[in-house]
C-alpha positions in Angstrom: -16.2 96.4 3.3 -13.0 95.5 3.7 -12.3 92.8 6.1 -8.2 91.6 7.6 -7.3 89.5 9.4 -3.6 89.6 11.3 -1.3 86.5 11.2 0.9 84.8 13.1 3.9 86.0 10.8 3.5 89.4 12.0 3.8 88.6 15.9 6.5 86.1 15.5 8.5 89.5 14.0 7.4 92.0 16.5 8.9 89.4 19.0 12.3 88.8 17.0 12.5 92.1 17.1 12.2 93.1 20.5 14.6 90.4 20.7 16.8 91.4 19.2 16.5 94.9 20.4 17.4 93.6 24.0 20.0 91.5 23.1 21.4 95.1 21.4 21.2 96.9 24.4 22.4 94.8 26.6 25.7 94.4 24.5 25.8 98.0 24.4 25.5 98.1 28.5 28.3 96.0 28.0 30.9 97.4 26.1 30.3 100.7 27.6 30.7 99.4 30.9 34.2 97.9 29.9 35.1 101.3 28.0 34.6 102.9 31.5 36.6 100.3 32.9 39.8 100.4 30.5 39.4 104.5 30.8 39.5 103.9 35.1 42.7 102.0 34.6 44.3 104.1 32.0 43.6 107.4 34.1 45.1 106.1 37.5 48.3 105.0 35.6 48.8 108.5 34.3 47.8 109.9 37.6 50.4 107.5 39.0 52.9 108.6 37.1 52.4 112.1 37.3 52.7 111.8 41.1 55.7 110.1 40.6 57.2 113.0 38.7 56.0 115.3 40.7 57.4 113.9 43.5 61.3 113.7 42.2 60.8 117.9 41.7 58.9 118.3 45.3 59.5 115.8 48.1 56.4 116.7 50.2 54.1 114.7 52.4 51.1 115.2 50.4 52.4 113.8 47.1 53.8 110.4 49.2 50.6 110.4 51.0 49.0 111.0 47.6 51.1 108.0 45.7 50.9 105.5 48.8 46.9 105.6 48.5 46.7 105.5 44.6 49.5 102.5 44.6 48.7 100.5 48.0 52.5 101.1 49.0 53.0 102.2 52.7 56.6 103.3 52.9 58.7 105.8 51.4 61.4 103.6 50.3 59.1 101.3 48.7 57.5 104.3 46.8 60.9 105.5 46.2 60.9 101.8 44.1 57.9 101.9 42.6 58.7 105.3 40.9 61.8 104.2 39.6 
């Protein structure tokens, strides 16, 4: 008969490595979070100034209205600025 007998070694590294697994995932939460971030910022700055060239071609309502709610600018002439 064959008789075992389970030691502390073996616990103290089935809780390193849950650990060490958490500590893994939560710095994966992380730095996907911030990628999502940095990709938010990088699209609106395109979409920006896409408006903004779209809006020296067409001078329509929609495209001011469209650049005053992406930039936080309420009038034309400041718009005018922020595109140049």
């Amino acid at each position: 008969m064959k008789f075992e007998l389970k030691t502390e070694n073996e616990n103290r590294r089935k809780s390193y490595s849950h650990v060490l697994r958490t500590v893994f995932n939560i710095a994966m939460i992380i730095i996907f979070c911030d990628i999502s971030i940095k990709l938010g910022i990088i699209s609106e700055n395109y979409q920006i100034e896409y408006y903004c060239k779209l809006l020296s071609v067409e001078k329509s309502k929609h495209n001011f209205r469209i650049l005053s709610r992406i930039s936080n600018l309420k009038s034309k002439q400041e718009i005018w600025e922020f595109c140049r």
